[in-house]
VEXBA-980619 format. One record per residue (C-alpha): x negated, y, z; residue number from 1; residue in one letter. Coordinates in nm, 4 decimals. Layout:
<nodes>
node X->X | Y->Y | Z->Z | pagu->NUM | numi->A
...
</nodes>
This chain:
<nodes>
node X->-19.1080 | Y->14.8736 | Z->11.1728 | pagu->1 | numi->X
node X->-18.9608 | Y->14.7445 | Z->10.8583 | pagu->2 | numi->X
node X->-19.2172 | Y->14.5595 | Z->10.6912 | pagu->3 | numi->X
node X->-19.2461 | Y->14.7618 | Z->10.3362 | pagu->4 | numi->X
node X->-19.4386 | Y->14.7631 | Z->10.0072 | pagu->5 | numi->X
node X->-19.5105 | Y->15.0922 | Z->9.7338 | pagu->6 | numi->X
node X->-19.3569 | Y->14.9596 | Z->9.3784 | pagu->7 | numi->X
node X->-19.3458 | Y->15.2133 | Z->9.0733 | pagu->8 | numi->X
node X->-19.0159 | Y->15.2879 | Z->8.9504 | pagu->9 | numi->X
node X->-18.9351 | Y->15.5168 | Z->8.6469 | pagu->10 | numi->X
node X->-18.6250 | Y->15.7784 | Z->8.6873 | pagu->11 | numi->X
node X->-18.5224 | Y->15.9803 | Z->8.4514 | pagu->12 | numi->X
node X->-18.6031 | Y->16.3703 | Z->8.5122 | pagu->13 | numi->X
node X->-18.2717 | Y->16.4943 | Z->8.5564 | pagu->14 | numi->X
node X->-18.1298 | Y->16.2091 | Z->8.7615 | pagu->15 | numi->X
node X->-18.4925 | Y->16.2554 | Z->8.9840 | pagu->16 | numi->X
node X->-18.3945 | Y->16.6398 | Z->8.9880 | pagu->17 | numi->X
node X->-18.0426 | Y->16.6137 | Z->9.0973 | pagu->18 | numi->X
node X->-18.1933 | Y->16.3345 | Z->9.3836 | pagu->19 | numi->X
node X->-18.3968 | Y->16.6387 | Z->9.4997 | pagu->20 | numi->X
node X->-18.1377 | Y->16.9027 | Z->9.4871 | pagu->21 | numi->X
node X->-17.8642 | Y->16.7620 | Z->9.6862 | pagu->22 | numi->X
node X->-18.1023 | Y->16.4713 | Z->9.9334 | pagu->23 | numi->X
node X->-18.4558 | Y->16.6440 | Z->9.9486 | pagu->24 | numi->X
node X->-18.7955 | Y->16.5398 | Z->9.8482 | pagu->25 | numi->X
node X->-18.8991 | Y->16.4077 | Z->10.1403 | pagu->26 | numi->X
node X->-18.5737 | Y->16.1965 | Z->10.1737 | pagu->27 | numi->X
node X->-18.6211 | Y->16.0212 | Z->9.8192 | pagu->28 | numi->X
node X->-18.7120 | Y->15.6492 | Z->9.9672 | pagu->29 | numi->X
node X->-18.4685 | Y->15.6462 | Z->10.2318 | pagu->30 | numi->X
node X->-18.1922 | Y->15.6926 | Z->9.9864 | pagu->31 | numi->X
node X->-18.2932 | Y->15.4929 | Z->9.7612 | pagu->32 | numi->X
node X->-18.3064 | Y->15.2283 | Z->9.9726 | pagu->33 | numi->X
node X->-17.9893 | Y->15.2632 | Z->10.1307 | pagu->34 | numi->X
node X->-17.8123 | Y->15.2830 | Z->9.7780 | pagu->35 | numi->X
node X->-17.9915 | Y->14.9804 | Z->9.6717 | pagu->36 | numi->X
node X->-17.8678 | Y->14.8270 | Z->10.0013 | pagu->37 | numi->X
node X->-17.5310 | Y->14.9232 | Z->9.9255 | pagu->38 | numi->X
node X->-17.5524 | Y->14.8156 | Z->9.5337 | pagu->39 | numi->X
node X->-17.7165 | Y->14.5077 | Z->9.6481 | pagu->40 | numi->X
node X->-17.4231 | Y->14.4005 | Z->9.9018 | pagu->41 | numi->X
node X->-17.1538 | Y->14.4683 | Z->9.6251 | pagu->42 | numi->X
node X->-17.3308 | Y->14.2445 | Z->9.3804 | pagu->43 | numi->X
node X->-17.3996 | Y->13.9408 | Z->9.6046 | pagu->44 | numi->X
node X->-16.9583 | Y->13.9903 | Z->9.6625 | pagu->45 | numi->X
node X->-16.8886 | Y->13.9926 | Z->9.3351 | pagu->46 | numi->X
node X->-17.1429 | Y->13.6936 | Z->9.2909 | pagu->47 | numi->X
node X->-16.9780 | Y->13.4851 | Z->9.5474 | pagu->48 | numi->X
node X->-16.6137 | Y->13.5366 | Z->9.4332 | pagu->49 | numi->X
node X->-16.7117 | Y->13.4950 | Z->9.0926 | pagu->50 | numi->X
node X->-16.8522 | Y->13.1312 | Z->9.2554 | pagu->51 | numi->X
node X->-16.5340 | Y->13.0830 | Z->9.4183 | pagu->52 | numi->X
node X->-16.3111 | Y->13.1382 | Z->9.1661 | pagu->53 | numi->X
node X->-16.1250 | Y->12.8564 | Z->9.0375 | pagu->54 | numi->X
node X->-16.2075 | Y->12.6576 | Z->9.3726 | pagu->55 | numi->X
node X->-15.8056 | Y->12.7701 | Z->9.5049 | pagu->56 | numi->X
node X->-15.5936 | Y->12.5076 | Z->9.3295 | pagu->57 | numi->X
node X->-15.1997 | Y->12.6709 | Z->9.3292 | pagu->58 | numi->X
node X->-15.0164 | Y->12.3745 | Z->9.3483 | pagu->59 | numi->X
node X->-15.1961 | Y->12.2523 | Z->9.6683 | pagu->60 | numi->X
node X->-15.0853 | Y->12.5481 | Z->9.7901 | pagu->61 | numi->X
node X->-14.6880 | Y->12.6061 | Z->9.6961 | pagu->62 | numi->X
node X->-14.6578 | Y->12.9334 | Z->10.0219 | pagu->63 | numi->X
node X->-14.8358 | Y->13.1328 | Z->9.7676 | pagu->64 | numi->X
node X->-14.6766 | Y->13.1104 | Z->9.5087 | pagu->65 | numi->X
node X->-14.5696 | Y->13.4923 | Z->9.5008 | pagu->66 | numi->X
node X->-14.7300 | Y->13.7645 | Z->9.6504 | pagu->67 | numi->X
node X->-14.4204 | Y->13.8166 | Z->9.8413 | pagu->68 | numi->X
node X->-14.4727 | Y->13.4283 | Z->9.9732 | pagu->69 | numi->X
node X->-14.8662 | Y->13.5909 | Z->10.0948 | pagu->70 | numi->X
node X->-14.7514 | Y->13.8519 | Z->10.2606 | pagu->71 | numi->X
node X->-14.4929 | Y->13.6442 | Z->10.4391 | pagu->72 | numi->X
node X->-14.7535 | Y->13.3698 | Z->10.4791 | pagu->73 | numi->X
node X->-14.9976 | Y->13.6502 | Z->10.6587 | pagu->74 | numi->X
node X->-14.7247 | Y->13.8143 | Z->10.8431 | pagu->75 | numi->X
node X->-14.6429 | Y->13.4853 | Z->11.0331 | pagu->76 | numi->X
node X->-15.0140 | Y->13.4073 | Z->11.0951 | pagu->77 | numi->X
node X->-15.0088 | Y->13.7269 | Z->11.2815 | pagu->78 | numi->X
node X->-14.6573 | Y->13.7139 | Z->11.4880 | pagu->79 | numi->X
node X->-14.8088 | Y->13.3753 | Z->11.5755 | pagu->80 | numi->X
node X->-15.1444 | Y->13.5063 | Z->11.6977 | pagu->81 | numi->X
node X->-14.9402 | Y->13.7821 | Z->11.8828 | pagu->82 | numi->X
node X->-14.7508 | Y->13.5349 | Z->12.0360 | pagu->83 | numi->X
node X->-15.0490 | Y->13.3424 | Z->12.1817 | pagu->84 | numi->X
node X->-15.2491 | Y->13.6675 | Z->12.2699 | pagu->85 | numi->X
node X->-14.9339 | Y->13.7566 | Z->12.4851 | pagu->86 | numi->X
node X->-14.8964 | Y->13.4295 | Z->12.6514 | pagu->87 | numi->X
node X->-15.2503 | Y->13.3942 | Z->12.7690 | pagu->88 | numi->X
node X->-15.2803 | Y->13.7607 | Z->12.9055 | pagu->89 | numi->X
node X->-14.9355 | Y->13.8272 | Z->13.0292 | pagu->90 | numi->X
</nodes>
C-alpha cells in the first residue's frame, strides 16, 4: 500500500458539494488525488518545455524552417523506419 499521510485542506462549500454530488463522499480522496496527479503531470510539462525553450537554435537546423519542411522532415523519418522494419521481417 501506498505509503500516505492526512493533511487539512480548505474547499470551498459549493465546489466540496458539487465533489459529493457527482463522485460520492466516500470517493473524495481518491479523486482528489488522481486530479492532483493529473494537474501535477501537466505542470512538470509545461515546466520542462518552458526549460527547453530557446535550447533549439533555427539556423543549426535549416529542414525546419517551415512547418511544411517538419512534416516532410517526419514523413521521411517514418518511410525510412518502414523501410527497415520491412527489410528485417520480410
Amino acid at each position: 500500500m501506498e505509503k500516505t499521510k492526512l493533511t487539512p485542506i480548505r474547499f470551498p462549500t459549493d465546489l466540496l458539494t458539487d465533489l459529493d454530488k457527482y463522485v460520492g463522499e466516500g470517493y473524495r480522496s481518491k479523486f482528489i488525488i488522481d486530479a492532483t496527479r493529473k494537474e501535477l503531470q501537466r505542470a512538470k510539462q509545461r515546466k520542462a518545455i518552458q526549460n527547453a525553450s530557446g535550447i533549439f537554435d533555427q539556423k543549426d537546423y535549416p529542414e525546419f524552417k517551415t512547418s511544411e519542411d517538419i512534416s516532410n522532415w517526419v514523413r521521411k523519418l517514418r518511410e525510412e523506419s518502414e523501410a527497415r522494419r520491412r527489410d528485417l521481417f520480410e
